[in-house]
N, C-alpha and C positions, 0 to 999 in steps of 0.2 A: 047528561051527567057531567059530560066533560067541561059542557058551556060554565055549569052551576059551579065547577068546582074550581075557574077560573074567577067568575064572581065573584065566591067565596075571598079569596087570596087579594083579588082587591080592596076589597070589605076591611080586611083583617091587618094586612099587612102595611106597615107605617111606610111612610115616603121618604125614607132615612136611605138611600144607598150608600155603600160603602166604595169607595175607589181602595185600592182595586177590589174585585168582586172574588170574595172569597169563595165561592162555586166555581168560578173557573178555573181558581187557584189549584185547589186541592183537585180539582178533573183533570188539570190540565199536567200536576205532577203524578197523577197515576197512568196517563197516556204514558209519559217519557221515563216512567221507573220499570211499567211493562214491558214496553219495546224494550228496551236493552237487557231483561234478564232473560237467557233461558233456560231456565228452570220451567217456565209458564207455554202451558201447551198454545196451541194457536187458537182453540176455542176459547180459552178461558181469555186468551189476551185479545179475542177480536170481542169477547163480551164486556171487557174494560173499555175499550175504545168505543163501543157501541153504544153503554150508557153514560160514559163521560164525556160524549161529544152529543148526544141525548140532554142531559144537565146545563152543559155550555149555552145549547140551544135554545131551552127552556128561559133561561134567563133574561133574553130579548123578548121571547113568544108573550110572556106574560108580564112584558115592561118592567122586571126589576131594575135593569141593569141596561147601560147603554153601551155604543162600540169601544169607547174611552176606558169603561171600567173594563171590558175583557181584555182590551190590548195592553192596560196598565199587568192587567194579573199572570197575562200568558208572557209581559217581559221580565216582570218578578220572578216568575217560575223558572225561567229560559236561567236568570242572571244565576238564581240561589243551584239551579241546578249545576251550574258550570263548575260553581262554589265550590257545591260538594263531590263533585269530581276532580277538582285542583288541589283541592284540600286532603282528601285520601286515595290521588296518584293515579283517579282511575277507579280504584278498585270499587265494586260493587258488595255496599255494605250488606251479610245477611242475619239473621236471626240463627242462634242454632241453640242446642241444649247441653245445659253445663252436666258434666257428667259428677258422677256422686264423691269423686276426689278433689272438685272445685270447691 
């Protein structure tokens, strides 16, 4: 099943890669936005790291992406994260809900 479903993806999928590899990209900022909150229990942040380093992985396995596009996207990720940490002092942006006087 596994084999067919890798077939499959060759079949289907165009020979366009993108530098950098936008699966790494986005894997590689939910590794470094878990780690540093905690609010996120340890199961939940070792099940982020588990499938976003899963995803990362994937991307060689089935030849989308070569070492060029993951290293371009994990120094993307590194540069914008710093960004946005220089940018607001540090602090760790969260979501919260406006209450009914806002």
């Amino acid at each position: 099943m596994l084999i067919q479903l890798v077939e499959w993806v060759y079949r289907h999928d165009q020979p366009f890669n993108c530098f950098p590899s936008i699966h790494v990209f986005t894997s590689y900022l939910m590794i470094k936005s878990v780690q540093e909150h905690a609010a996120f229990s340890r199961k939940f942040k070792a099940a982020v790291y588990f499938s976003s380093w899963l995803i990362i992985c994937s991307t060689f396995f089935v030849k989308q992406h070569v070492l060029l596009d993951a290293a371009g996207a994990i120094a993307l990720a590194e540069i914008l994260h710093f960004a946005g940490r220089t940018l607001f002092n540090g602090k760790v942006l969260t979501l919260h809900k406006r209450s009914p006087s806002e």
